[in-house]
N, C-alpha and C positions, 0 to 999 in steps of 0.2 A: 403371511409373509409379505416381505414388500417389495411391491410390483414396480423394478424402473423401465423408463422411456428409453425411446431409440438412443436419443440425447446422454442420459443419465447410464445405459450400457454403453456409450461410448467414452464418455468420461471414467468407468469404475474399470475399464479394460483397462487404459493407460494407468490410472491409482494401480490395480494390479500390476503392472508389467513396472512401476516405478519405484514398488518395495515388494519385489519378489520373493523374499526370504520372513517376509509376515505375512499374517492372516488378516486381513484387511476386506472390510467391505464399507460399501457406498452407503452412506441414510440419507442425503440430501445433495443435491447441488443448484447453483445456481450459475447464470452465464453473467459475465463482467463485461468481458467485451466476445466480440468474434468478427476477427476483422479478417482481410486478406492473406494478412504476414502471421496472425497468431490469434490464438482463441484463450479467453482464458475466465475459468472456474473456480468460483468459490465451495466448496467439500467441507460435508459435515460424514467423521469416517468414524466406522468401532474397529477397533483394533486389537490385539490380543495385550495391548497394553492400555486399554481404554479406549477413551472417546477421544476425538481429535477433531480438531480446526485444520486445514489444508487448504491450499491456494494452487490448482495446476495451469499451468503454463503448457501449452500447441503449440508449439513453432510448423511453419507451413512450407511448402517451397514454394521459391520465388519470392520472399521478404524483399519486401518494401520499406523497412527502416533503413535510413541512412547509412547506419554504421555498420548494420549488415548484409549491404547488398551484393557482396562476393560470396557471401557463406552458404553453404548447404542447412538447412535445418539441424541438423546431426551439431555441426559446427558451433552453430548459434548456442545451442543449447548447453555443449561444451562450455563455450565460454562465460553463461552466464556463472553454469555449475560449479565449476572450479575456484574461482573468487569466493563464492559463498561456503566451500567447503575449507578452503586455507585460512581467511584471511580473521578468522574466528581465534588463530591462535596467536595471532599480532593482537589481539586486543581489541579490535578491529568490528563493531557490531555488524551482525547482518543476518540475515534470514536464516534462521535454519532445514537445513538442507533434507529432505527425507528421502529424494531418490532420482534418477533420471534413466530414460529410455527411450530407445529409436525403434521404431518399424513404419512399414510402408513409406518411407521416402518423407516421413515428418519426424518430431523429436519433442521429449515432454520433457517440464523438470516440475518437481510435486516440492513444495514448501512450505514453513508454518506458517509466516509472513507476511502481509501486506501493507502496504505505505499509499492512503488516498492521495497526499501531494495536497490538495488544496481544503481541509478538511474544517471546515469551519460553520458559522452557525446560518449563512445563505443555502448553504450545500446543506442542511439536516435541517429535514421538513417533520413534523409532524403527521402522523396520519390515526388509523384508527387501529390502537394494540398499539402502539410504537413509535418508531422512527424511520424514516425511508434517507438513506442518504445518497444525491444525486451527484449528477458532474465525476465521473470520473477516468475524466480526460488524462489526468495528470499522475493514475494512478501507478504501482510497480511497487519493487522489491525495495528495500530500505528498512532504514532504522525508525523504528516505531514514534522513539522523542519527538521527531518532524512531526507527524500528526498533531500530538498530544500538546508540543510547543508553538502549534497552528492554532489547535484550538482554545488554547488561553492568552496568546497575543494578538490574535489578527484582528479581534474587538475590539476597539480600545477603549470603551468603555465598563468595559467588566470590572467588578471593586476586585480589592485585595479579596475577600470572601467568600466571592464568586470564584474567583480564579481558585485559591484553595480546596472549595468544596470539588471541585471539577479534576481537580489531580487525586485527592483522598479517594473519589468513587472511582478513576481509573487504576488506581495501586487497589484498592480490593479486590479486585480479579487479573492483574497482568504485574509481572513488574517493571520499577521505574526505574531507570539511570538518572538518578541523580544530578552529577557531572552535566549528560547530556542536555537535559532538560532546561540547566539553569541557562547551559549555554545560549541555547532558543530563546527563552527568555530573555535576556541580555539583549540578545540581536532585535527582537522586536522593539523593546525599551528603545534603541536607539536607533531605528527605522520612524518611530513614530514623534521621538524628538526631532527627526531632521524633516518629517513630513510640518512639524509645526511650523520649523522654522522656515522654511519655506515659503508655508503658506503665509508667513509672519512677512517674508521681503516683498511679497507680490501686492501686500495690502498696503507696504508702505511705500511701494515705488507707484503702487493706482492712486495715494491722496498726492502726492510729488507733485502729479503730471497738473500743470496750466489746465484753467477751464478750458474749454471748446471753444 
């Protein structure tokens, strides 16, 4: 049977108490971040409807984000909740939501979902069996496209091929939006035009300038 940690019983309490109405246990976790304001967990779950991917969210007392610095935990947690649970039937992508829970004066919310924010090929190292992927400073809840239109724009050197191959292997195990993707797409295409052009003014306003 498998033996969890102090850490890993404290995580599979909260997964419990965040789908109380299924049969749910813990097979892995890993720490993302554990900061002052909130702690948060990557979950590998069996569940009575299979194997699951999960993402839980600590909210702490006392947060230190900005935006939440009036709120109790309980609150925070609320509001992330709630958006993720409505805004799915606008049309509106976003995480899906498996559950949320308060005790002892903190607050969770458990999800399918994670968005690295900056996820591109400086940020994913090599290592031995894999890939480790680092930086993730900018990571949180969102729509997956971001990643996925990070990781085939923000190279600009990737051929047409490349780029291709790199979306076909992530449509074989997730799906794509479409829609969303190209939009990403797009935005980089004209991020990297105007980085040209740019750099195009700077090189002709330095031949401009009189010798010294």
């Amino acid at each position: 049977m498998y033996e969890m940690d102090d850490c890993e019983e404290h995580v599979h309490r909260w997964v419990t108490d965040c789908m109380p109405h299924r049969s749910v246990q813990l097979t892995a976790a890993q720490n993302l971040r554990n900061g002052v304001e909130r702690e948060v967990w990557d979950c590998s779950l069996r569940t009575d409807a299979g194997e699951l991917d999960a993402v839980l969210t600590v909210f702490k007392p006392g947060s230190l984000e900005t935006v939440n610095t009036n709120l109790r935990p309980e609150l925070v947690s609320e509001k992330c909740f709630l958006p993720m649970s409505e805004l799915p039937a606008l049309g509106i992508p976003t995480p899906v939501v498996l559950g949320r829970a308060v005790a002892d004066g903190e607050a969770a919310v458990l999800c399918k979902r994670l968005v690295h924010g900056d996820y591109f090929s400086k940020n994913i190292l090599p290592v031995a069996g894999g890939l480790c992927i680092i930086d993730w400073e900018t990571f949180g809840w969102g729509d997956p496209m971001w990643d996925l239109g990070f990781l085939v724009g923000a190279d600009q050197n990737l051929t047409d091929e490349e780029v291709e191959a790199v979306i076909a292997e992530y449509g074989s195990s997730a799906t794509i939006d479409g829609h969303g993707l190209m939009w990403h797409k797009h935005r980089w295409s004209d991020f990297w035009k105007e980085r040209e052009h740019q750099s195009s003014v700077k090189t002709d306003a330095g031949a401009a300038l009189p010798p010294a």
